[in-house]
Backbone as a printed PyTorch tensor [residue, N CA C, xyz], in Angstrom:
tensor([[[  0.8480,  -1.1820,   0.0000],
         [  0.0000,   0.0000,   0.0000],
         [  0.8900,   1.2390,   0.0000]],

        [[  0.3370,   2.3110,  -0.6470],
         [  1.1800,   3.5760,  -0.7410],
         [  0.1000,   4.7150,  -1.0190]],

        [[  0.2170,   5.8400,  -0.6830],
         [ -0.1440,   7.1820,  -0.4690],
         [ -0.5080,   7.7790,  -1.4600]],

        [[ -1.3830,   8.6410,  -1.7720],
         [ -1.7030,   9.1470,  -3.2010],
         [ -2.8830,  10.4830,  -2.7440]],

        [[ -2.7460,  11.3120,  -3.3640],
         [ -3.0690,  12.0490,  -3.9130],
         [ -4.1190,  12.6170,  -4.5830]],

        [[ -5.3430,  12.8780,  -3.9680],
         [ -6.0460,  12.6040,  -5.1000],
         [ -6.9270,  14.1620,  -5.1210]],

        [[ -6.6970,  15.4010,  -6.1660],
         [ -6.4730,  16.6730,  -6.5190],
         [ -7.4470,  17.0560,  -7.3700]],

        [[ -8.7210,  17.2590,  -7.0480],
         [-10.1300,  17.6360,  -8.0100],
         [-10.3390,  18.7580,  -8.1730]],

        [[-10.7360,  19.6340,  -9.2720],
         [-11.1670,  20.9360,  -9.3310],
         [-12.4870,  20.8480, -10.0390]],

        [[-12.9880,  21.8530,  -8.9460],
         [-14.6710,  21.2680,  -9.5380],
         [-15.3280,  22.4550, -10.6990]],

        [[-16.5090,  22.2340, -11.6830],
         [-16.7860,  23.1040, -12.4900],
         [-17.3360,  24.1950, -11.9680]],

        [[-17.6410,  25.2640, -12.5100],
         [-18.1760,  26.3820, -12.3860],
         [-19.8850,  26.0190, -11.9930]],

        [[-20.5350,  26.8300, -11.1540],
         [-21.3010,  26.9120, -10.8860],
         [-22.0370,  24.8660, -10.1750]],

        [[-21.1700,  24.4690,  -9.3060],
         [-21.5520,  23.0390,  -9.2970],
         [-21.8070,  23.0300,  -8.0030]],

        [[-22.2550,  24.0390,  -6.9670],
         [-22.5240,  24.0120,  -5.7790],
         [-23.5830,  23.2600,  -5.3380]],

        [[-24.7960,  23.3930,  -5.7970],
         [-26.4390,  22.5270,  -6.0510],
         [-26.0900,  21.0290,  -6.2210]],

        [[-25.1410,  20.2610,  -7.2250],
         [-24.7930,  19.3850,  -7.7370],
         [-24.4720,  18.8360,  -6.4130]],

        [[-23.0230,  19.2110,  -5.8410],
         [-22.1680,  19.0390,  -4.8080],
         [-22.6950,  18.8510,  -3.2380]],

        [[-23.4940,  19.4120,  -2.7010],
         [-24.8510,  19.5270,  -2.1010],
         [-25.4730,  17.8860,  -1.8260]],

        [[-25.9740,  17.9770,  -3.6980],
         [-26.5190,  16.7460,  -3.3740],
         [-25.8940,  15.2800,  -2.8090]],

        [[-24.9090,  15.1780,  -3.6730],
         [-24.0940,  14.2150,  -3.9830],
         [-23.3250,  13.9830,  -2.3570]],

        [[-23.2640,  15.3330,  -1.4940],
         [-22.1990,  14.9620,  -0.2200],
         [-22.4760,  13.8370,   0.1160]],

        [[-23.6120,  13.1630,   0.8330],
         [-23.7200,  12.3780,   1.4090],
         [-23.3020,  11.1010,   1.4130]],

        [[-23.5910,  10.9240,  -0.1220],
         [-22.4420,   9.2170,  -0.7260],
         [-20.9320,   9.6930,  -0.8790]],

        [[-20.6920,  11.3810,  -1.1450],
         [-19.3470,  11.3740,  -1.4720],
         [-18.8340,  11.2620,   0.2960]],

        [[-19.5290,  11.4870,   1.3760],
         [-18.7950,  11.2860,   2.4950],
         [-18.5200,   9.6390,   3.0760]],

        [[-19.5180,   8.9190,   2.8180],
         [-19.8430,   8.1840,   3.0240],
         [-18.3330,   7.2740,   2.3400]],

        [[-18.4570,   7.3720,   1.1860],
         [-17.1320,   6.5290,   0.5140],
         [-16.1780,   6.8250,   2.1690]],

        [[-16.1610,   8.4040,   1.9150],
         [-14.4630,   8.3340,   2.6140],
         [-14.3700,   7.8760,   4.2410]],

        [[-15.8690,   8.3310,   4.9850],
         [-16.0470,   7.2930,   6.1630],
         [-15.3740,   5.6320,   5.8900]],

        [[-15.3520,   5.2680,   5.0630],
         [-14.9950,   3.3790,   4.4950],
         [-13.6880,   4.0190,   4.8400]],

        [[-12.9490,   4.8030,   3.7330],
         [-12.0210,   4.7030,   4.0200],
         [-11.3020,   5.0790,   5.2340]],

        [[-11.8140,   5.8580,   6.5370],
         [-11.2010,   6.2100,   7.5590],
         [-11.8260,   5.3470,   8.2350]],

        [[-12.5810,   4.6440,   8.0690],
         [-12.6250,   3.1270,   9.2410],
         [-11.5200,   1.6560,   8.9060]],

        [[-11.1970,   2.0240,   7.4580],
         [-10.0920,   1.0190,   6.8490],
         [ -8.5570,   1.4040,   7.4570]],

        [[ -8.6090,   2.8690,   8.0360],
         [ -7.2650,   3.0110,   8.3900],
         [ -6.4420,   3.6280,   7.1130]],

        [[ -7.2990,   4.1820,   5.9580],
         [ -6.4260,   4.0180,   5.3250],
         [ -6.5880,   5.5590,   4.8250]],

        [[ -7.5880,   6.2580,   4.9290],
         [ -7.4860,   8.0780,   4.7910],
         [ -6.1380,   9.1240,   5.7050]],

        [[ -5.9830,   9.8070,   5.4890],
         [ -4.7440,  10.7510,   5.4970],
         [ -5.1790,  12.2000,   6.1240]],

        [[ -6.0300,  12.3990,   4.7910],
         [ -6.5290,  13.9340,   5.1280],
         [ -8.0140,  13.7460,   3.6750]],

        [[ -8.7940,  14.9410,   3.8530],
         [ -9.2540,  15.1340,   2.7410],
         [-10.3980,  16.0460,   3.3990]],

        [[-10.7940,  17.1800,   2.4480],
         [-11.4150,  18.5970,   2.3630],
         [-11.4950,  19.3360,   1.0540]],

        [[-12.7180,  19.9830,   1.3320],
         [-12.9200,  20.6710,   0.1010],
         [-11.6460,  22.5600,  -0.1400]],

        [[-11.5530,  22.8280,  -1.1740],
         [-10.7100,  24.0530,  -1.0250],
         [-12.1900,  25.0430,  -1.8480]],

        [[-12.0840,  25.9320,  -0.1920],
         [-13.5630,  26.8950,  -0.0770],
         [-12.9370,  28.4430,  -1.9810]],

        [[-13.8280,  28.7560,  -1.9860],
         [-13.7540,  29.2470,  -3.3430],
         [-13.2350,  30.3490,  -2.5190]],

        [[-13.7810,  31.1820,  -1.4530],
         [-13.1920,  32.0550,  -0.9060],
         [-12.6340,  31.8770,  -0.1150]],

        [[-11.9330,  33.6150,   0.7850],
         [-11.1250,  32.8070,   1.9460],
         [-12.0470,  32.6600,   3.6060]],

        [[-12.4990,  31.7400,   3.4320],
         [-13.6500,  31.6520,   4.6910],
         [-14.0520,  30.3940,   5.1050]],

        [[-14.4740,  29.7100,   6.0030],
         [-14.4730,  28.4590,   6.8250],
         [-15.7830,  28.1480,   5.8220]],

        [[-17.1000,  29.0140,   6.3350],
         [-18.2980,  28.7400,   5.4100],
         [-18.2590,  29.6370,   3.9740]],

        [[-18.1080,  29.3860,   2.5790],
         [-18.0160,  30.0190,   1.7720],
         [-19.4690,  30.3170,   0.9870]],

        [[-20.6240,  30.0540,   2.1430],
         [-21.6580,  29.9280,   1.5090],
         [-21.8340,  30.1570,  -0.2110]],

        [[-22.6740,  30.6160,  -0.5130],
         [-22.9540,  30.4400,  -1.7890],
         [-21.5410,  30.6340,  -3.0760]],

        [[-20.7670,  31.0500,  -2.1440],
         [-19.4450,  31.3680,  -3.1520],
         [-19.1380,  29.7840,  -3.5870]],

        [[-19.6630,  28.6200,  -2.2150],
         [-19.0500,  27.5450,  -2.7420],
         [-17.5490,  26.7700,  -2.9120]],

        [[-17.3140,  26.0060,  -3.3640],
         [-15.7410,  25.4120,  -3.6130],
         [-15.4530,  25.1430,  -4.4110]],

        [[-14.0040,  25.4320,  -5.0960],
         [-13.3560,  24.8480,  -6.0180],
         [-12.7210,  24.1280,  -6.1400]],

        [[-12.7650,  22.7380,  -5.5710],
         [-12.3320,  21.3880,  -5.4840],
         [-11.7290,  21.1310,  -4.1170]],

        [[-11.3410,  19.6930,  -4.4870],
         [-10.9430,  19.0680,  -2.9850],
         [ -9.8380,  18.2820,  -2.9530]],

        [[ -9.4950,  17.6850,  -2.0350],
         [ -8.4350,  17.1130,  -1.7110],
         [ -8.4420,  16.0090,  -0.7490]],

        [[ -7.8000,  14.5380,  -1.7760],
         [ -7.7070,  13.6270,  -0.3300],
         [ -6.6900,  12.6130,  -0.4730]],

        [[ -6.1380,  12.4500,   0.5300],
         [ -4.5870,  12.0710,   0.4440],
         [ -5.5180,  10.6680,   1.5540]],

        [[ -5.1820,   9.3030,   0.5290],
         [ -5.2310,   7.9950,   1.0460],
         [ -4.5620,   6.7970,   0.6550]],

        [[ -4.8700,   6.2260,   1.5000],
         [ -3.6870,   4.7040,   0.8610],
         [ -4.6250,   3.8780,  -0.2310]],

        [[ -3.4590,   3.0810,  -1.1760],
         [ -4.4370,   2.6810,  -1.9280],
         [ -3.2410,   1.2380,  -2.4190]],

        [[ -3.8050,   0.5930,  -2.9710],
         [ -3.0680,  -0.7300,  -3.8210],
         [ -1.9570,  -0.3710,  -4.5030]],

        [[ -2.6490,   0.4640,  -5.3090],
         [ -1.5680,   1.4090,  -6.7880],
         [ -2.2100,   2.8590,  -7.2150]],

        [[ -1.4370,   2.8890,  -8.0040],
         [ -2.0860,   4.2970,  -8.5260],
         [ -3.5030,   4.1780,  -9.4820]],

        [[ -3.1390,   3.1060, -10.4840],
         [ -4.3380,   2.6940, -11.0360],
         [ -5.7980,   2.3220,  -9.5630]],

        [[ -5.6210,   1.8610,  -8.3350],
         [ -6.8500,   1.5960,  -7.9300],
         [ -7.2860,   2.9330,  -7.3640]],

        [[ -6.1180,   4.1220,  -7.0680],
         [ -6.3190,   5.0870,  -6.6060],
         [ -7.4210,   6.0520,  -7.4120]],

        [[ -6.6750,   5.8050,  -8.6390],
         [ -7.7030,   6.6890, -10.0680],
         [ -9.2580,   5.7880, -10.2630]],

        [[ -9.0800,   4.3670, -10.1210],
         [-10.2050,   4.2540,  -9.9630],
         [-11.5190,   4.1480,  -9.1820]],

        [[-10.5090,   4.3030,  -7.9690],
         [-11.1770,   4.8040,  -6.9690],
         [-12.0150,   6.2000,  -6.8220]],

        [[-11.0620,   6.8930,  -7.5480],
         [-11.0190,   8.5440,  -7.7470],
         [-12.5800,   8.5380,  -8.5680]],

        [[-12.4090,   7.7770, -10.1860],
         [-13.2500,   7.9610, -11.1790],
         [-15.0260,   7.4300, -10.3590]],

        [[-14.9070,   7.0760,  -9.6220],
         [-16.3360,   6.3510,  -9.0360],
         [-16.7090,   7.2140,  -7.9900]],

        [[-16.2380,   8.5360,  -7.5450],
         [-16.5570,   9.1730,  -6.4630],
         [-18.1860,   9.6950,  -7.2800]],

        [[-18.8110,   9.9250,  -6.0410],
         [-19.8690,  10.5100,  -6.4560],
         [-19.8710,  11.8100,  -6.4240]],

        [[-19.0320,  12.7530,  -6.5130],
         [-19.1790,  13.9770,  -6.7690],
         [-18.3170,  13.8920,  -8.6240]],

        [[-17.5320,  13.0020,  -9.1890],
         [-16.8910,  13.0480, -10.1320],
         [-18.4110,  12.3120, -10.9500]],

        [[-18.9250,  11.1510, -10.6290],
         [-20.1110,  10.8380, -11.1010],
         [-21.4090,  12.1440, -11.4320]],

        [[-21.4770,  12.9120, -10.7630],
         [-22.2350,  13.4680, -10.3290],
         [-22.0860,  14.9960, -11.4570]],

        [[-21.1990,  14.6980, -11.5850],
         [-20.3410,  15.9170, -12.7810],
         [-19.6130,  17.7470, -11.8850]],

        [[-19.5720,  17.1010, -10.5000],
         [-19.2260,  18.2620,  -9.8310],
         [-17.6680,  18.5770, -10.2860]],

        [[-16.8820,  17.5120, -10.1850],
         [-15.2730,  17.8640, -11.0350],
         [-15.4320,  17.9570, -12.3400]],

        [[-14.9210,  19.3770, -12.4730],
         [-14.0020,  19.3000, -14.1940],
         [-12.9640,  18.7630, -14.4290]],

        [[-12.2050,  18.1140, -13.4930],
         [-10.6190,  17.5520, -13.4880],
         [-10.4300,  16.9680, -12.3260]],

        [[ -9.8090,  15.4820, -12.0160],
         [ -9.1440,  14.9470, -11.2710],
         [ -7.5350,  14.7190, -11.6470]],

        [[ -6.9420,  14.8870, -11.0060],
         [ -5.3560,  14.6050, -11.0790],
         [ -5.3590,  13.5600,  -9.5860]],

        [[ -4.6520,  11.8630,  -9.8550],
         [ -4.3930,  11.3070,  -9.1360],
         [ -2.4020,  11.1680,  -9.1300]],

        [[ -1.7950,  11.5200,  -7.8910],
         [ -0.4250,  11.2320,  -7.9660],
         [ -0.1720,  10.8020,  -6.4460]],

        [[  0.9450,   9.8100,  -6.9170],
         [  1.8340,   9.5010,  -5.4510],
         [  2.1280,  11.1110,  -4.1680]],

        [[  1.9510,  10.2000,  -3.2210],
         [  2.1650,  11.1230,  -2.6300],
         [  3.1750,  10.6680,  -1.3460]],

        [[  4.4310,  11.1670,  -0.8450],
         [  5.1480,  10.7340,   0.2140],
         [  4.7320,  11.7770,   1.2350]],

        [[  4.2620,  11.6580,   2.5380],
         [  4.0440,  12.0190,   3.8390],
         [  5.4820,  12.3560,   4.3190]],

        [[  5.7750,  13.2580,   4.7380],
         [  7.0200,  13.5860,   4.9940],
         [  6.7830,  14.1360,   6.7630]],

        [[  5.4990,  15.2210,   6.6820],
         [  5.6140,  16.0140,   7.8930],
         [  4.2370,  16.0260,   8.4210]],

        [[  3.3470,  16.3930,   9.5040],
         [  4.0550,  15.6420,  10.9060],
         [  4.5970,  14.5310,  10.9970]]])
């Protein structure tokens, strides 16, 4: 198992979309933080503010363990916010944990 990366930027105007979709998209990553195997992962707020209400987010971020990179991406491709058409772009890459 190894660390990865996984770097979404979501489309314009996909807040409504994103909304809907949280609940299975949290749900995946609950699996993965009961597997031991999540890192970190959060959305990056569109503005600079904790609640960005209607401003919304422009993608997210989640650093977890995975088989390979291929199960990572396909892990990635089945999220329900990427289903859902909230990302315009996923980028999956290795990632080494260095600090804390």
């Amino acid at each position: 198992m190894a660390l990865y990366a996984i770097i979404a930027t979501d489309r314009a105007d996909s807040l409504a979309d994103r909304l809907a979709a949280r609940p299975a998209h949290l749900a995946r990553l609950e699996a993965l933080k009961n597997e031991g195997r999540l890192v970190l992962a959060g959305p990056f707020p569109a503005i600079d503010a904790t609640d960005p209400g209607p401003a919304g987010f422009s993608g997210s971020l989640i650093v977890a363990e995975f088989e390979s990179l291929e199960a990572a991406r396909s892990w990635a491709d089945a999220d329900p916010y990427r289903t859902a058409g909230v990302y315009a772009s996923v980028v999956v890459k290795p990632f080494k944990h260095v600090l804390p």
